[in-house]
Kinemage of the C-alpha trace (Angstrom):
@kinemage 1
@onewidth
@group {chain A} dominant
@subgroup {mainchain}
@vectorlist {calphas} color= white
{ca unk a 1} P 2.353 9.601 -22.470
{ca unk a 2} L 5.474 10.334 -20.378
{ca unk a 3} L 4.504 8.184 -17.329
{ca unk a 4} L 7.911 9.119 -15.332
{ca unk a 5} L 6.605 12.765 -15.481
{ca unk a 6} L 3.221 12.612 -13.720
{ca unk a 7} L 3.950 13.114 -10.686
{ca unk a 8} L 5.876 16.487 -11.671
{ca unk a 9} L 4.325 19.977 -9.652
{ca unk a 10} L 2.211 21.418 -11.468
{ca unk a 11} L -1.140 23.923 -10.500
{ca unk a 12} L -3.942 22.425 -11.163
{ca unk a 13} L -8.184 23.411 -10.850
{ca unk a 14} L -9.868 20.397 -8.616
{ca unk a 15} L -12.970 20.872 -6.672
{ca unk a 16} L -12.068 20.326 -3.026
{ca unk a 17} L -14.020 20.236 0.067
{ca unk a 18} L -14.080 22.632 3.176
{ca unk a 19} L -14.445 20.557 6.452
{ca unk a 20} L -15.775 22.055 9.446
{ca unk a 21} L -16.380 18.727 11.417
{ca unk a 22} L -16.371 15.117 11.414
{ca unk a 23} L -19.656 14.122 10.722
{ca unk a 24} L -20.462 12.063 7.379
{ca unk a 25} L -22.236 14.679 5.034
{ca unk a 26} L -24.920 13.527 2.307
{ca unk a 27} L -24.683 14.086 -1.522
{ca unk a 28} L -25.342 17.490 -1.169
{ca unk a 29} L -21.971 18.807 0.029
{ca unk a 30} L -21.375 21.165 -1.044
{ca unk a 31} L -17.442 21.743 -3.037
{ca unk a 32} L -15.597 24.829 -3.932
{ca unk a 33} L -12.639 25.624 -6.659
{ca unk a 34} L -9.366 25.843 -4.955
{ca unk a 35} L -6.201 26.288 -6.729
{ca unk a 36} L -3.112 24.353 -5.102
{ca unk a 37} L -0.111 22.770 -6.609
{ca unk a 38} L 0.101 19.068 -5.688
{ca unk a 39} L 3.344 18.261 -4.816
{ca unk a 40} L 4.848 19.359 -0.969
{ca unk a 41} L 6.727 17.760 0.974
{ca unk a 42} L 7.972 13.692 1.012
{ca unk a 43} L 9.070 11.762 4.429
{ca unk a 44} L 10.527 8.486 3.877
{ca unk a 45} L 10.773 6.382 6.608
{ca unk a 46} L 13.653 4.112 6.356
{ca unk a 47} L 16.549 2.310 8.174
{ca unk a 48} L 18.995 -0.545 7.157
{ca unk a 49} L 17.467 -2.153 10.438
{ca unk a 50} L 14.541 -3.343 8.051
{ca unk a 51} L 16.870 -5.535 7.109
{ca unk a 52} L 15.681 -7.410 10.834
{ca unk a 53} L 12.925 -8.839 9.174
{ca unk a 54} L 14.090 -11.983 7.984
{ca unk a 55} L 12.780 -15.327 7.571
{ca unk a 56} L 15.661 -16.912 6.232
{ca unk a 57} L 17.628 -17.154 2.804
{ca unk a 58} L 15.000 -19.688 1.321
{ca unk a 59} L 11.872 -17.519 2.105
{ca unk a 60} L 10.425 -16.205 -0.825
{ca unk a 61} L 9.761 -12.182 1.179
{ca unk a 62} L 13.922 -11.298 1.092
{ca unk a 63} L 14.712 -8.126 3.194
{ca unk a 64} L 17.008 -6.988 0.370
{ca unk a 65} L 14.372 -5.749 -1.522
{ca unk a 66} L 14.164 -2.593 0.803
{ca unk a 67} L 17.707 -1.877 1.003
{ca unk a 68} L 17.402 -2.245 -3.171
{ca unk a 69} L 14.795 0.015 -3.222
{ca unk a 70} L 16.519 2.418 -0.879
{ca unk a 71} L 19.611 2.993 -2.966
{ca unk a 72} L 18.078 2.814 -6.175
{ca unk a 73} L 16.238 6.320 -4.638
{ca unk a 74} L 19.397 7.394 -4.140
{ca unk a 75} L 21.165 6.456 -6.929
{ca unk a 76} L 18.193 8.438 -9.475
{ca unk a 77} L 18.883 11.608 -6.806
{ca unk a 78} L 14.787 11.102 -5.575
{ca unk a 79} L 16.686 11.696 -1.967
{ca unk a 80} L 18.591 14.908 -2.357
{ca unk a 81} L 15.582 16.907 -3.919
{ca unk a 82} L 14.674 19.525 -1.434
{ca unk a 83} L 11.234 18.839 -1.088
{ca unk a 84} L 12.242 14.751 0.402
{ca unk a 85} L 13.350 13.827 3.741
{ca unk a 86} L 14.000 10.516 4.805
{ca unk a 87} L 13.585 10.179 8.686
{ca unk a 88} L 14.604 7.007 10.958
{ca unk a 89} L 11.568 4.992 12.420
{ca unk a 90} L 10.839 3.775 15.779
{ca unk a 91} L 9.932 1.098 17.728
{ca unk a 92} L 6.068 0.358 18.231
{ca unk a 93} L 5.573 0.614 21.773
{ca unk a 94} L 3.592 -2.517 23.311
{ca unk a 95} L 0.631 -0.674 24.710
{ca unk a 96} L 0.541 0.485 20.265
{ca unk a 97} L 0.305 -2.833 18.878
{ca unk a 98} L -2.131 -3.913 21.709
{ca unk a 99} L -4.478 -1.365 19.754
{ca unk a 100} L -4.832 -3.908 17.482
{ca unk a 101} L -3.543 -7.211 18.240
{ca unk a 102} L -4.329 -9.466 21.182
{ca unk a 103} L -1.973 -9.114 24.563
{ca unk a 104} L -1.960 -13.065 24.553
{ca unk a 105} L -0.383 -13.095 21.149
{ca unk a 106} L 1.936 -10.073 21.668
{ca unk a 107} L 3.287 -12.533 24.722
{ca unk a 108} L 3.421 -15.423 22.297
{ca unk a 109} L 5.521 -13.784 19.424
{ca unk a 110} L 8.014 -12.079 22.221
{ca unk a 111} L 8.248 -15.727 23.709
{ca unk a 112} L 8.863 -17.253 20.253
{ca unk a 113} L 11.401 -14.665 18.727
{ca unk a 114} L 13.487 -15.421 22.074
{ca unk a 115} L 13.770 -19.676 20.602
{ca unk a 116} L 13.244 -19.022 17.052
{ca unk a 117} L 12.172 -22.143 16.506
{ca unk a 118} L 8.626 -22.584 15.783
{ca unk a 119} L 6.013 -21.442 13.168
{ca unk a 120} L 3.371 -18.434 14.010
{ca unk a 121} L 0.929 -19.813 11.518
{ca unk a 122} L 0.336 -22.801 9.525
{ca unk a 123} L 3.901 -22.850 7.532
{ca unk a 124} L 4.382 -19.233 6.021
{ca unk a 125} L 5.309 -17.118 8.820
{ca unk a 126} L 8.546 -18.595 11.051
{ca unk a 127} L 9.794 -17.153 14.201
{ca unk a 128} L 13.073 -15.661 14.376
{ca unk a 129} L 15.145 -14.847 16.943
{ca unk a 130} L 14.158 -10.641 17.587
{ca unk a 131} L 10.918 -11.300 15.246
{ca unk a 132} L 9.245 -9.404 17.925
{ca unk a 133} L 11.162 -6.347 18.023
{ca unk a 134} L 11.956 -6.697 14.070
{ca unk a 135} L 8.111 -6.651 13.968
{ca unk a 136} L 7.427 -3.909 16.196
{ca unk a 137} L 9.946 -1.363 13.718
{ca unk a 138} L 8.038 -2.347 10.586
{ca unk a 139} L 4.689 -1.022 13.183
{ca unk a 140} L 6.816 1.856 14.615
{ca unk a 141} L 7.993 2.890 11.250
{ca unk a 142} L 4.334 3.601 9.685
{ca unk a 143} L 3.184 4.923 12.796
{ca unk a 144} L 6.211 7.516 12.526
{ca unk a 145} L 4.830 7.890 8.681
{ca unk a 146} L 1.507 8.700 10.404
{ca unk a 147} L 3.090 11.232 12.962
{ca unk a 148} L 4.950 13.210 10.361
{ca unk a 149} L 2.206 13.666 8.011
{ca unk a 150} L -0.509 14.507 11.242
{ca unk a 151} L 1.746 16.819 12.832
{ca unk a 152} L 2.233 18.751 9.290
{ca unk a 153} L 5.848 18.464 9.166
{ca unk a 154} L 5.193 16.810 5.844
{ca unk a 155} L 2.931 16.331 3.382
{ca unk a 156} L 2.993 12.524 2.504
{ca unk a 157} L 5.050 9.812 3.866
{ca unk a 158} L 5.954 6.468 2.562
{ca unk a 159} L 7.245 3.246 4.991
{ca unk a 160} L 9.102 0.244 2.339
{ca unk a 161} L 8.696 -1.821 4.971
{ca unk a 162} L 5.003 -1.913 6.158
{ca unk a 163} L 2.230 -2.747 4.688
{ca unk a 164} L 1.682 -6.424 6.336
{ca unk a 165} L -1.801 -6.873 5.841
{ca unk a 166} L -2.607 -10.147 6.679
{ca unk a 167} L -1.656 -10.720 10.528
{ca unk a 168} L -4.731 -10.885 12.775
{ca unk a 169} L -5.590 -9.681 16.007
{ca unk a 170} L -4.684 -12.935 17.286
{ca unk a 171} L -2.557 -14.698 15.210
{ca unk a 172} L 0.132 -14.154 12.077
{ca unk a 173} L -0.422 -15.034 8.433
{ca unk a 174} L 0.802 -14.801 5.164
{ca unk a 175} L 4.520 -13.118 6.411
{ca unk a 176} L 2.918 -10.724 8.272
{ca unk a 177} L 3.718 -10.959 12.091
{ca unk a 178} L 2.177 -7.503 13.053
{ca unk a 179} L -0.789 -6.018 10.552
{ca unk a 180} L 0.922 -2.230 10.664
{ca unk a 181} L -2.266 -0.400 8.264
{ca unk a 182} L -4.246 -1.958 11.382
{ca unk a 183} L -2.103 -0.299 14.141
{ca unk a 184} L -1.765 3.324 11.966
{ca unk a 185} L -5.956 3.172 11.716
{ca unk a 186} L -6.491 2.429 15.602
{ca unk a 187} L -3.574 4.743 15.963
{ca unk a 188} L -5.825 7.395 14.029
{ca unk a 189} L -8.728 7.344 15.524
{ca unk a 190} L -7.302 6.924 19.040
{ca unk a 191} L -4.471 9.360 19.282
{ca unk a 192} L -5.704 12.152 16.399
{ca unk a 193} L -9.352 11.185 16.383
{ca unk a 194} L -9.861 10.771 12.688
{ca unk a 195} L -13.792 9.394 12.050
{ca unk a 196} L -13.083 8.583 8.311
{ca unk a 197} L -10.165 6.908 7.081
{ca unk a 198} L -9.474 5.717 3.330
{ca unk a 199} L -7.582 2.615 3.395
{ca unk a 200} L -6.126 1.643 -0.221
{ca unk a 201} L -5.021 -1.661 -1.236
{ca unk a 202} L -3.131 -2.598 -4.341
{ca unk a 203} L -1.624 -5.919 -3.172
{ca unk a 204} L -1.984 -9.110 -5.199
{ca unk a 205} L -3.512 -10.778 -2.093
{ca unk a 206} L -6.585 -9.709 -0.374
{ca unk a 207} L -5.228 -7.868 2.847
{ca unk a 208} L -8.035 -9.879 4.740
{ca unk a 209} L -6.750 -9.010 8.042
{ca unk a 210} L -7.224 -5.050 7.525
{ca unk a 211} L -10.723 -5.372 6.198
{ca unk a 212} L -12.068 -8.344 8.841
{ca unk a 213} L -10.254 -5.947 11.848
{ca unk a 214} L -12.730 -2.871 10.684
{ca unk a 215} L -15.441 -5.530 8.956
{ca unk a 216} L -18.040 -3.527 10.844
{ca unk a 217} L -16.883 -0.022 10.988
{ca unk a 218} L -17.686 2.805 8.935
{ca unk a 219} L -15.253 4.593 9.710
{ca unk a 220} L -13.002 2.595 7.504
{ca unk a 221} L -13.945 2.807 4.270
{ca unk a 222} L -11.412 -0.233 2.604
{ca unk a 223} L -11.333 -0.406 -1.043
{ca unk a 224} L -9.078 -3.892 -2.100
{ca unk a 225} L -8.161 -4.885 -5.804
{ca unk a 226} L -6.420 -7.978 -6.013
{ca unk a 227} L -6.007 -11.242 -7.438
{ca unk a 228} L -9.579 -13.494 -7.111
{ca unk a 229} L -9.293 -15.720 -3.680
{ca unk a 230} L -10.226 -18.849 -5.830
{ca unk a 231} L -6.529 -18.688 -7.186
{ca unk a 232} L -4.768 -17.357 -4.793
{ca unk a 233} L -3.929 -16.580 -0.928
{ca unk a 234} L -5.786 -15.419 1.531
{ca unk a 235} L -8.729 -17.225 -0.592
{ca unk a 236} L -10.745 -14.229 0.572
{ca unk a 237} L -12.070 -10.702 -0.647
{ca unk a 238} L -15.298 -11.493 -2.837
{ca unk a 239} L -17.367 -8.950 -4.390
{ca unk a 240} L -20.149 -10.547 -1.906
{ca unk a 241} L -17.770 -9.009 1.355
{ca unk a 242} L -19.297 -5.724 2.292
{ca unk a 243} L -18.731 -4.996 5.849
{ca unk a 244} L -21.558 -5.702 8.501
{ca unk a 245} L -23.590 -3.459 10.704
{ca unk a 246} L -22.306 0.209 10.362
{ca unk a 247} L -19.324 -0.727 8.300
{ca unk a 248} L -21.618 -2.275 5.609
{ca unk a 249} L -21.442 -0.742 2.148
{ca unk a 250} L -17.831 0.330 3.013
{ca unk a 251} L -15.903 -2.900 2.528
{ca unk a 252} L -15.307 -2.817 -1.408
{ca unk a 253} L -13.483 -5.617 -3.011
{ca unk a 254} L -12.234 -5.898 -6.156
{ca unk a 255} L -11.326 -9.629 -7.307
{ca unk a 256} L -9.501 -9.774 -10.590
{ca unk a 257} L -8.994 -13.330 -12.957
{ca unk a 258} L -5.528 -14.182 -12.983
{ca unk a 259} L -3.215 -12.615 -15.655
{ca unk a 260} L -5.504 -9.218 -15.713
{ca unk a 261} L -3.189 -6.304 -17.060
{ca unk a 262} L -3.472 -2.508 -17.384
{ca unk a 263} L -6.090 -1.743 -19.367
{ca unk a 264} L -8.988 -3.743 -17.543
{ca unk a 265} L -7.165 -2.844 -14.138
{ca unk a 266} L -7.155 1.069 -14.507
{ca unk a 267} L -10.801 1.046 -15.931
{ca unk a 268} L -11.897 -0.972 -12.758
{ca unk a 269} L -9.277 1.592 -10.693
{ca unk a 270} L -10.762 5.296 -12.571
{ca unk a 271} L -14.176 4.219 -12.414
{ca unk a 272} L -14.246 2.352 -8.817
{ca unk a 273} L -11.727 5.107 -6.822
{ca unk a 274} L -12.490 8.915 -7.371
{ca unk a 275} L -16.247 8.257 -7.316
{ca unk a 276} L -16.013 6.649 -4.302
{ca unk a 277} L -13.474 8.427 -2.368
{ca unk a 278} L -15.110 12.069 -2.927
{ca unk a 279} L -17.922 10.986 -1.312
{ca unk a 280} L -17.210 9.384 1.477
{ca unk a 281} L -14.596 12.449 2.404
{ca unk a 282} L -11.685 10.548 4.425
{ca unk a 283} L -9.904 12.848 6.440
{ca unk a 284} L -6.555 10.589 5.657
{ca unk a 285} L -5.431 8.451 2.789
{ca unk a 286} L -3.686 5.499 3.479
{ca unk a 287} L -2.684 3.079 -0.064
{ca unk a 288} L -0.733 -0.089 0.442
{ca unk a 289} L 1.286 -0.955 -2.623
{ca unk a 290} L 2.703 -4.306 -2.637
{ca unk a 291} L 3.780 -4.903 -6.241
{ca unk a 292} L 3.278 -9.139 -6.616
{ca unk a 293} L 0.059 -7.478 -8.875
{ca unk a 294} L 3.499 -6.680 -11.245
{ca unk a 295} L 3.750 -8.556 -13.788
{ca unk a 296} L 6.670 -11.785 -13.735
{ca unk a 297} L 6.046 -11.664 -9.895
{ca unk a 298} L 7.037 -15.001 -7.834
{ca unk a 299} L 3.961 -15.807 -6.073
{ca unk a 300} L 0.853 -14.235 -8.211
{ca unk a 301} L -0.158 -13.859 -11.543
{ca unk a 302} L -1.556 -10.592 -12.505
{ca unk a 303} L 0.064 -8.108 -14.853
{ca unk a 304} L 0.262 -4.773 -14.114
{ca unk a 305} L 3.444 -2.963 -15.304
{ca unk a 306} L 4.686 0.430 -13.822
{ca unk a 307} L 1.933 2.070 -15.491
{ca unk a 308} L -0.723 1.020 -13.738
{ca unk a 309} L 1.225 2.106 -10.655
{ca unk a 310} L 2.400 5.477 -11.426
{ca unk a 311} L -1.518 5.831 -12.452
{ca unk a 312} L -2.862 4.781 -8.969
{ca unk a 313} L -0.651 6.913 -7.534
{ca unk a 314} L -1.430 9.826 -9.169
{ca unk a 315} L -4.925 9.549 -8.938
{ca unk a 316} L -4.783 8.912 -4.937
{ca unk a 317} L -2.359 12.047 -4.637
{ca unk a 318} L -4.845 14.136 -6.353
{ca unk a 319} L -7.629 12.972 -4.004
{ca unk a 320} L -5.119 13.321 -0.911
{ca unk a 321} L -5.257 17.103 -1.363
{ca unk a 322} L -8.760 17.298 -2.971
{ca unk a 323} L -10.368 16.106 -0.189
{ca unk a 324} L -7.912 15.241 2.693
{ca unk a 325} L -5.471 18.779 2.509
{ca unk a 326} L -3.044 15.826 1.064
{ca unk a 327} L -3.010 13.925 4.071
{ca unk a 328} L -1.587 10.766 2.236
{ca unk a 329} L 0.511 7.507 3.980
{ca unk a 330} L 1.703 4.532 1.497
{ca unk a 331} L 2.883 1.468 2.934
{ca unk a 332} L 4.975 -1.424 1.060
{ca unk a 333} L 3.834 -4.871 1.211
{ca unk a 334} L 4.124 -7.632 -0.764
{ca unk a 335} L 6.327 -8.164 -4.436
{ca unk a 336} L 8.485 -11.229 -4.797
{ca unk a 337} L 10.728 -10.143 -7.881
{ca unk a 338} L 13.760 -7.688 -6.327
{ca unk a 339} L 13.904 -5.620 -9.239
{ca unk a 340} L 10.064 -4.817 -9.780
{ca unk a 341} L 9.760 -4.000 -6.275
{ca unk a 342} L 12.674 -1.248 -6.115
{ca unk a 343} L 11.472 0.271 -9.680
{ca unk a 344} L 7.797 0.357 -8.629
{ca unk a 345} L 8.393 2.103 -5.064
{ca unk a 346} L 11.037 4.624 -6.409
{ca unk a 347} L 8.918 5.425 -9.298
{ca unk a 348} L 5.664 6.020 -6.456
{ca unk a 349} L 8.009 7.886 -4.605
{ca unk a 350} L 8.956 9.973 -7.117
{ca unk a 351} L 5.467 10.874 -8.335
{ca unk a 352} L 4.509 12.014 -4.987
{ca unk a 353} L 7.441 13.780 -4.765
{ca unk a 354} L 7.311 15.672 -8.036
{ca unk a 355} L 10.859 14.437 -9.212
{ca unk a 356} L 11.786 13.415 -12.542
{ca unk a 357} L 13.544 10.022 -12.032
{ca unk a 358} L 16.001 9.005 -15.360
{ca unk a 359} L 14.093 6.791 -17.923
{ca unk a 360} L 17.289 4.202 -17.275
{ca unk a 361} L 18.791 2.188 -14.000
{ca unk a 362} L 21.642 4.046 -12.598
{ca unk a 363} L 24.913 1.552 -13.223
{ca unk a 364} L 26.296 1.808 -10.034
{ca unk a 365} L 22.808 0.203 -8.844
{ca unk a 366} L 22.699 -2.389 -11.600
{ca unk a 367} L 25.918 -3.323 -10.453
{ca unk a 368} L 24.675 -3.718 -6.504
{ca unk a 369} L 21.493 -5.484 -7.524
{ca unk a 370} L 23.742 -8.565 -10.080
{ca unk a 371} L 26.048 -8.532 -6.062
{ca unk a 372} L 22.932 -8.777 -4.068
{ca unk a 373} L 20.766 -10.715 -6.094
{ca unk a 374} L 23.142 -12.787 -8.575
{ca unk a 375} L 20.941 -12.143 -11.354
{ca unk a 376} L 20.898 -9.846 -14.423
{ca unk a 377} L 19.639 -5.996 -12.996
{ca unk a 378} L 16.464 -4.415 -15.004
{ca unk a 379} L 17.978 -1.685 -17.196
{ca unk a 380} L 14.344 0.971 -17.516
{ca unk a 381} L 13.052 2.289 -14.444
{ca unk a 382} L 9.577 1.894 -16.011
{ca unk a 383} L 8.291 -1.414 -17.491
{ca unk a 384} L 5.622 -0.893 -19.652
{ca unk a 385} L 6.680 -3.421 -22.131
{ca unk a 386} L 7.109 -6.272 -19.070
{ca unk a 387} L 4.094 -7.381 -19.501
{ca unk a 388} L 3.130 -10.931 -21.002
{ca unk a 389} L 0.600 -10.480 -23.684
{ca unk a 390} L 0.640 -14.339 -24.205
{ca unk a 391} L -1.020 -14.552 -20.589
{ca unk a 392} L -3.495 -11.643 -20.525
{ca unk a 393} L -4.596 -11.723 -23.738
{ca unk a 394} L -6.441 -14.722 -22.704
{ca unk a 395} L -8.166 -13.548 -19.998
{ca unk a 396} L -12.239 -13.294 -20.191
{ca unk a 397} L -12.666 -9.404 -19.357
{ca unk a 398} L -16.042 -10.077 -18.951
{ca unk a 399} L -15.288 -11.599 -15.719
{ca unk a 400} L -14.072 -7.854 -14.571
{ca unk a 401} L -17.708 -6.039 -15.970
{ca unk a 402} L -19.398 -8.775 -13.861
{ca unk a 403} L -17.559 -7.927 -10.696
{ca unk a 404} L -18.286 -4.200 -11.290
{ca unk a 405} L -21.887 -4.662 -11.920
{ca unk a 406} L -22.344 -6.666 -8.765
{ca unk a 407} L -20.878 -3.810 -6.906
{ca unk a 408} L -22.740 -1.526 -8.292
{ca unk a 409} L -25.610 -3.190 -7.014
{ca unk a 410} L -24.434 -3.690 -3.589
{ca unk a 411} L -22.403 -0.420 -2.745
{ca unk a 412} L -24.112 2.591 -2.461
{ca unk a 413} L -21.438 4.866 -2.732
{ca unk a 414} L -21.050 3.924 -5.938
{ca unk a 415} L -24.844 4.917 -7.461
């Protein structure tokens, strides 16, 4: 299969559903055949201003890897097709990230990126001078995401540099000063009031502070594959971790053994997903994609290779217009290795864009990755072969089934 041509418009028969309100509807809702051609319109949100959002030259998460991705959009000519625009972001105002994080740790952040001097968690997450406002334009620039794709003026939109998961109400973790998916869902429901809102996460680590900020709201239903807590950050996301109250039965995690690859992955991802999603009925999509699940990442161990991401995201841009009129937001997030990151995004890009990109890396970007990076620049856009058989082969698949059929037990959605 041709995986750099899935994402290419095409007509196509799905069964999608006619809202006429808000409220949760039972199994019997009722679907009818609509004909529509997937692909529309493409904002990317982007600024060399990321580049803010720096931790220093020995942190592992380097800044570079978003100006990287960038260019190697525009080197494979994803930017000049007609149907892609790539807008500037903005600033999240205070009274915005107050809609999710606490006003005594909005001061404290502000006071520290002024010194620049101190630590806003246990070790991982430094201050830097203008972390605060670097912070609040990786916030601004998925709520801008949010605004373009609300307001209609396109279809989907895609912010590099979002995607921090982890921060909590009240404090940072894990690199993550302000938790951006938070903001955009509060943002949501308070400014566009959404009731049901799919949020996606692909990220090696568990994006624990996304699911414990909506832990009892059912209005968020949060499906999370990642790497199992008992070998990796956060440590949390067990099948066990179902929401509470009214958000019970929506919290679905997904905890993989280290070294799980495509085939296991995707069979979790196809039979876990579509099920799911059609019935609960989100009126928006939102899918972070951090890419440390890639295979030869820094800091985790699966490994997934560009298939398994040009597969998510072409079953989550079906389901954006099957059930959601395409409504569809990706974030970044996490991926420690330069060159998987700027494949991986360009490639999700282009499948929700409909564009062809070139089966090879562009010279002229090889040539600014071995400058930026001072290492040898990946020569396929796709990397299907990446992955290290030697490591997955060993892994007890078993372990996956078991996680499934605990779910099944607990989650209703999916009976």
């Amino acid at each position: 299969m041709d995986y750099l041509s899935l994402g290419e418009p095409k007509p196509a028969q799905f069964k999608t559903r006619t809202q006429t309100h808000n409220k949760r509807e039972g199994p019997e809702t009722i679907y009818q055949k609509e004909t529509f051609s997937l692909t529309q319109t493409l904002g990317i949100v982007y600024s060399d201003e990321f580049q803010q959002y720096d931790f220093g030259p020995t942190h592992p998460l380097k800044p570079t890897r978003l100006k990287l991705t960038f260019e190697l959009m525009e080197a494979t000519g994803l930017l000049k097709a007609p149907n892609v625009k790539v807008v500037e972001p903005r600033q999240a105002s205070h009274e915005e990230l107050r809609l999710f994080h606490d006003e005594d740790y909005l001061e404290l952040v502000k006071h520290a990126g002024k010194a620049g001097t101190v630590f806003l968690d246990t070790g991982d997450t430094p201050a830097f001078r203008g972390c605060y406002e670097a912070s609040a334009l990786a916030a601004g620039a998925s709520l801008k995401a949010v605004d373009l794709v609300m307001s209609g003026e396109v279809t989907h939109a895609m912010n590099i540099s979002g995607g921090l998961h982890h921060a909590h109400p009240d404090r940072a973790s894990g690199f993550c000063i302000f938790n951006d998916p938070a903001i955009s869902i509060a943002y949501l429901k308070k400014k566009y009031g959404l009731k049901r809102l799919l949020y996606l996460d692909v990220d090696a680590h568990h994006g624990d502070g996304v699911m414990y900020g909506f832990y009892s709201d059912g209005g968020v239903l949060d499906i999370d594959f990642h790497e199992d807590g008992h070998h990796l950050f956060p440590g949390t996301g067990f099948a066990n971790e179902i929401g509470e109250g009214t958000g019970s039965g929506y919290k679905i995690n997904i905890p993989l053994p280290p070294f799980t690859d495509d085939e296991p992955y995707l069979s979790a991802f196809r039979e876990i997903v579509p099920n799911v999603v059609r019935k609960y009925a989100p009126e928006m999509l939102l899918l972070q994609c951090g890419v440390d699940a890639h295979a030869n990442d820094l800091l985790a161990h699966l490994q997934l290779t560009s298939k398994s991401y040009v597969e998510i995201v072409r079953i989550v841009h079906e389901l954006a217009h099957e059930v959601a009129n395409g409504r569809l937001v990706v974030f970044g997030g996490g991926g420690y290795n330069l060159g998987n990151v700027a494949r991986v995004w360009t490639l999700v890009a282009s499948a929700l864009a409909g564009f062809k990109a070139p089966g090879t890396v562009p010279q002229a970007w090889q040539k600014l990755f071995e400058t930026l990076v001072g290492e040898p620049a990946p020569k396929s856009i796709v990397s299907e072969t990446e992955g290290r058989k030697e490591l997955s082969s060993h892994v007890d698949r078993g372990l996956v089934e078991d996680t499934l059929n605990e779910l099944r037990q607990r989650i209703s959605l999916l009976g």
